[in-house]
N, C-alpha and C positions, 0 to 999 in steps of 0.2 A: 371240596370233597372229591371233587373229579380226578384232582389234581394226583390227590393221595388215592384213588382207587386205581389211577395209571400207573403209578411208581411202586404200589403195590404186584400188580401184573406183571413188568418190566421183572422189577425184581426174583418173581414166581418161576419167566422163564427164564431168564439168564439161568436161578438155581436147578432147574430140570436139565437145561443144555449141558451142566458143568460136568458131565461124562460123556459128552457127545463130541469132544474136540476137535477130533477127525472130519467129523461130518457136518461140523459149523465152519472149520478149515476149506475143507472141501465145497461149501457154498459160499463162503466169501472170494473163494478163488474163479468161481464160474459164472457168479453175480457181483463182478467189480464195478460194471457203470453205474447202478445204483447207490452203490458207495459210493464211488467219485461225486456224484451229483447231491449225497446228504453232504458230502465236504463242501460243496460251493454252499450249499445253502448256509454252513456251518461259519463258512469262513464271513460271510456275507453279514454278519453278524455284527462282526468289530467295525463296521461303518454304520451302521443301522443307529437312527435319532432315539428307537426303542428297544435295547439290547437285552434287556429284562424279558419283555413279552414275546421278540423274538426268540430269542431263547427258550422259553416255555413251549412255544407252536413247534421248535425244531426239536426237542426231548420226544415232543409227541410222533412229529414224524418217527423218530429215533424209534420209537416203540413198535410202530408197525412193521418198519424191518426186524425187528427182533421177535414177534409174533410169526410174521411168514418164516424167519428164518426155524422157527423153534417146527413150526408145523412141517418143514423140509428134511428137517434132521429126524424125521419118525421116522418107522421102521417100513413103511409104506405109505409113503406122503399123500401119493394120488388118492388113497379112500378116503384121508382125511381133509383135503381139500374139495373133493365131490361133496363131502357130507356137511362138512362148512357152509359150502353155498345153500345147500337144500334147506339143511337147518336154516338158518339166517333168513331164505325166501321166504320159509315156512311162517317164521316166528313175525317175521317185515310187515306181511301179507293178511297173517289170518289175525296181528295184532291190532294192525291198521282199521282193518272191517269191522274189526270188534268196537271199538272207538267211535269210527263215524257211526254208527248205526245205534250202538245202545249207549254210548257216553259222550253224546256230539257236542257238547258244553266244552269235549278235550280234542274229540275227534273232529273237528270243524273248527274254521275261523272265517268271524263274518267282516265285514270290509264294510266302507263308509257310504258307499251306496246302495247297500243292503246284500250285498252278493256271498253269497257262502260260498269257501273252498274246502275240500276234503285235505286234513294233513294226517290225519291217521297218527301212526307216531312220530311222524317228521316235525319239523319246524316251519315250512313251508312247503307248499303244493308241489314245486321242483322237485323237492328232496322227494317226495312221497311220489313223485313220477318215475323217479331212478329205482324204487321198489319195485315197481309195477316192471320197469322195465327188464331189471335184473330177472324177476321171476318168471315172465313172459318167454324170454331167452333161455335162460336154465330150462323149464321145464319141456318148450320144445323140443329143444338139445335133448334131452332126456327121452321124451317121444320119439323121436327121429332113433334114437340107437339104441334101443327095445328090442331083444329078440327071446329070449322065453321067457314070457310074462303071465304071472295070473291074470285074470280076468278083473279082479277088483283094483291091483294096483295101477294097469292100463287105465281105470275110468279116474280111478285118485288123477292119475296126471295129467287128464283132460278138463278134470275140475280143478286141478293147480292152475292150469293154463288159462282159463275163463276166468278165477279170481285174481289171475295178477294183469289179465289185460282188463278185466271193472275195475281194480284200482287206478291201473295205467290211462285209462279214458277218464275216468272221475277225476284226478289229480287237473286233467285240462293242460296238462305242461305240454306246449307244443315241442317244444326238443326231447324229449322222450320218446312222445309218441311217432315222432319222426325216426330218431333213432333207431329205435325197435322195428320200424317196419323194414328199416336196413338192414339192421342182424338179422332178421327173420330170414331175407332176401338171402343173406351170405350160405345160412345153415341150409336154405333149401339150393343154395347150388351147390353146395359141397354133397348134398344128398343125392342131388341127379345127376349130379359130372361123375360120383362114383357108382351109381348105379348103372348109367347110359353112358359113361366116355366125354368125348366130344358133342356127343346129343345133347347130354346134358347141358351144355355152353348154347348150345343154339337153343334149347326151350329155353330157359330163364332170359335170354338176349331177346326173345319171343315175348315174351309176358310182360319184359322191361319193355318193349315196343309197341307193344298193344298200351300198356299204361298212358305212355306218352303219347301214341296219337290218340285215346278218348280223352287225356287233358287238355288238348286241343282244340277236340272237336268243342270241347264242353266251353273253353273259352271263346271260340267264335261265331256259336251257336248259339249259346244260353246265357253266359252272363254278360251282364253291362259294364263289366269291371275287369281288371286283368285274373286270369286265374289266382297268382301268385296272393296278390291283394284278398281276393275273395278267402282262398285259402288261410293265411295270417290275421282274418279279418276274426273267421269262424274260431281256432283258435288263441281271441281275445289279443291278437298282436297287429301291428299294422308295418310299413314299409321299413319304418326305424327298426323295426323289431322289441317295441312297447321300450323305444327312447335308450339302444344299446348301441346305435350306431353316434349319438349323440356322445355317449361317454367317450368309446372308442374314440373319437375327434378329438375330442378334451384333454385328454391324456397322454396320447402322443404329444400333440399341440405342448404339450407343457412341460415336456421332458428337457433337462438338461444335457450338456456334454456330459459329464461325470455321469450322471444317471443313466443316458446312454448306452454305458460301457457297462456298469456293475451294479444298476439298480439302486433302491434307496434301503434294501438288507429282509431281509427274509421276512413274509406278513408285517411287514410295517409301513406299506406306503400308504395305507388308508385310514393311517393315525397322524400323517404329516397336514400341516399348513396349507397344503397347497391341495390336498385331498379337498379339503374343507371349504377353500374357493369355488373348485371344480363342483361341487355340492351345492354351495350356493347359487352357480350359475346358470345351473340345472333344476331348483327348485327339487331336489330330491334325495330325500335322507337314504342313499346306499352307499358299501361300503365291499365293490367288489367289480369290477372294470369286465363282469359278464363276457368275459372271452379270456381262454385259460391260456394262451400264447402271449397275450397284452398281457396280461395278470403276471408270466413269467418274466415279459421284458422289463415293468417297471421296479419289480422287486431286486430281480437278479441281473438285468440288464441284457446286452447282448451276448454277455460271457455266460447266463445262464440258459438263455435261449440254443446255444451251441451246447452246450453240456445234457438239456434235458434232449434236443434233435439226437444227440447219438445216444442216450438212453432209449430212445423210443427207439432209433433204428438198431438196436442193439434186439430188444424188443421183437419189434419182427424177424429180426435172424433166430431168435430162440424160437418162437412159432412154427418158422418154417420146418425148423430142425424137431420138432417134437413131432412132425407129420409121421416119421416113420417110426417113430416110439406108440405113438395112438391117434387114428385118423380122426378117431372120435373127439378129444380133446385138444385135438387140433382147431375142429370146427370151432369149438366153445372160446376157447383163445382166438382166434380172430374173430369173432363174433363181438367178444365186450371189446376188444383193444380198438376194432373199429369204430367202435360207438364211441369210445374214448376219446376218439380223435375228431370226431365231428360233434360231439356233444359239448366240446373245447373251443369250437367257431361262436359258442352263444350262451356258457356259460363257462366260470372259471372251476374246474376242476385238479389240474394238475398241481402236484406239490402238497395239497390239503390232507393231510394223514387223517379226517374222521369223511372225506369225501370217498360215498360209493365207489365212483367211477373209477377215483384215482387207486383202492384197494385192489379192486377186478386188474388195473393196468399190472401193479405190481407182483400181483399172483399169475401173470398172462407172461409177465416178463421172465420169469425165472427158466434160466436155462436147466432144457431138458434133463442134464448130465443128472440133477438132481430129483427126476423121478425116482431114486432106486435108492436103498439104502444105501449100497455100494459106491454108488457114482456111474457104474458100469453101463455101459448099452446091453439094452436087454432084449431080443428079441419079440417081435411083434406077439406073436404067437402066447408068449407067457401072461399078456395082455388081462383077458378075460377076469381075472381075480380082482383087480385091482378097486374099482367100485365097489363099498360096502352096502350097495344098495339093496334091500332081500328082495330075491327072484330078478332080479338086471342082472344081464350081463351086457358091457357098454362096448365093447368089441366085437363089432360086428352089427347085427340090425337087421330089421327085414328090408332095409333098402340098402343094404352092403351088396357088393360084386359077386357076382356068382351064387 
């Protein structure tokens, strides 16, 4: 069913694009490393043990570029990529609460030694962490660059903010919640470097210093434990990082020369023989090498690892370059693309076309050129329109310059 409700969509936009040629032309031209890199996935195929299943996972990827690209090619892409996200928060978020609370039969999953976790509409606690986090970021993002606002939809986005950090704490996912308090960190230096300059830099280097020496003090004062441990302890992980460093060992450990170089072919290493070993030696039914760098090299190897490095640095060249199109949307792009990047040291996200993190990447990566129907650089100034949000305007803010 899924399969045909994807090929269904796929099909829906391609048909809507088919008068847009220009402007699908035009973003295939300015968003080339993510093609290059569906090719390796692509090619990585014809050596793959399962070239059927393969196949399938990479259609799907296939699809997500063809969604972002169909949403690039509208007439004003940025209102419908702001509104995407909000929707989606919205729907993640208020579905999720809805579940745990009144249908915890769906919204909860209880464990073997009695432990309930909140999954909301996820499949798992992680996933339903990546909600909280998404929406936690989003709606700051959106608080932060407020400037003539009613009075109700200011408190709506203080109460978006509180329910996606109760989800984001409930969830218990310590890489989320760690995450999030990174992008939090980023959005509020991007707030105070343009409100204050250079001040800006020394308060938040301030705040980061103060953090770290009461972590300090707290470990050599208070606990009998190392912070770090204490910390990982509380949530529910310990030094292994709840037995991630153990796979990481096992996996490399086990690689081949040929695997090496091109991997064992797109999502199909953890259908192989040797996955199944690794499993067994571990006592432990997963199916997923919890670090999305590992995750790239066994699939795609080191020729994949190079391909997705210059996608990503590709990536941050379009960030940078979108500074002077919207400050604002600048922040938001580096906000998820950094959590991307460290969300990837402890679980595997990248390449996953139904994975959150890896969505936000691909939307964070598209070059600027493609804010505007045209292609054209558009002045800062023409800005303010661009948000469909009623009564926002996201350029600018009460803690903008001047």
């Amino acid at each position: 069913m899924d399969r045909v409700v994807l090929s269904v969509l796929i099909l829906l936009a391609l048909f809507t694009m088919r008068k847009r040629l220009d402007k699908v032309g035009m973003f295939l031209r300015n968003n080339y490393m993510v093609l290059i890199l569906l090719g390796v996935m692509a090619i990585s195929i014809l050596w793959s043990d399962f070239k059927l299943v393969s196949l399938k996972r990479w259609v799907r990827s296939l699809g997500l570029i063809i969604m972002v690209m169909m949403i690039f090619t509208e007439e004003h892409p940025l209102r419908y990529v702001v509104k995407l996200i909000e929707m989606l928060s919205l729907f993640l978020i208020g579905g999720s609460l809805v579940l745990i609370f009144f249908v915890p039969s769906i919204g909860t999953e209880a464990w073997t030694g009695g432990e309930v976790s909140w999954i909301g509409l996820a499949t798992h606690k992680n996933m339903l962490g990546q909600y909280g986090a998404m929406g936690s970021i989003f709606f700051l993002w959106r608080f932060f660059c407020v400037r003539e606002v009613r009075q109700k939809l200011y408190y709506l986005t203080l109460l978006a903010i509180a329910l996606s950090a109760l989800i984001l704490v409930g969830s218990r996912s310590f890489t989320s919640i760690s995450v999030t308090f990174i992008g939090m960190m980023i959005l509020l230096l991007f707030v105070l470097s343009r409100k204050f300059g250079k001040l800006g830099w020394i308060v938040v280097f301030l705040i980061t210093a103060s953090v770290v020496a009461g972590t300090l003090f707290v470990q050599n004062n208070v606990l009998s434990q190392s912070l770090t441990s204490y910390i990982l302890e509380s949530g529910g992980k310990d030094l292994t990082f709840t037995g991630r460093t153990d796979i990481w060992k096992q996996t490399i450990k086990n690689v081949d020369g040929r695997e090496a170089m091109i991997g064992t072919g797109y999502e199909s290493y953890w259908l192989t023989s040797k996955a199944d070993k690794i499993r067994y030696l571990l006592d432990w039914d997963f199916f997923s090498a919890h670090n999305g760098y590992i995750e790239t090299f066994l699939e795609l190897g080191v020729l994949g690892l190079i391909f997705l490095g210059l996608f990503l640095w590709t990536a941050v060249g379009n960030i940078a370059k979108s500074r002077k199109e919207s400050y604002e949307l600048c922040m938001l792009w580096t906000a998820f693309l950094t959590i991307s990047f460290i969300s990837n040291v402890f679980e595997s996200n990248f390449l996953v076309s139904t994975d959150l993190y890896w969505i936000l990447t691909i939307f964070a990566s598209v070059n600027p050129k493609c804010f505007h129907a045209d292609g054209n650089e558009v002045a800062p100034a023409s800005l303010p329109d661009l948000p469909p949000v009623p009564g926002v305007r996201i350029a600018g803010g009460p803690f903008a310059a001047g």
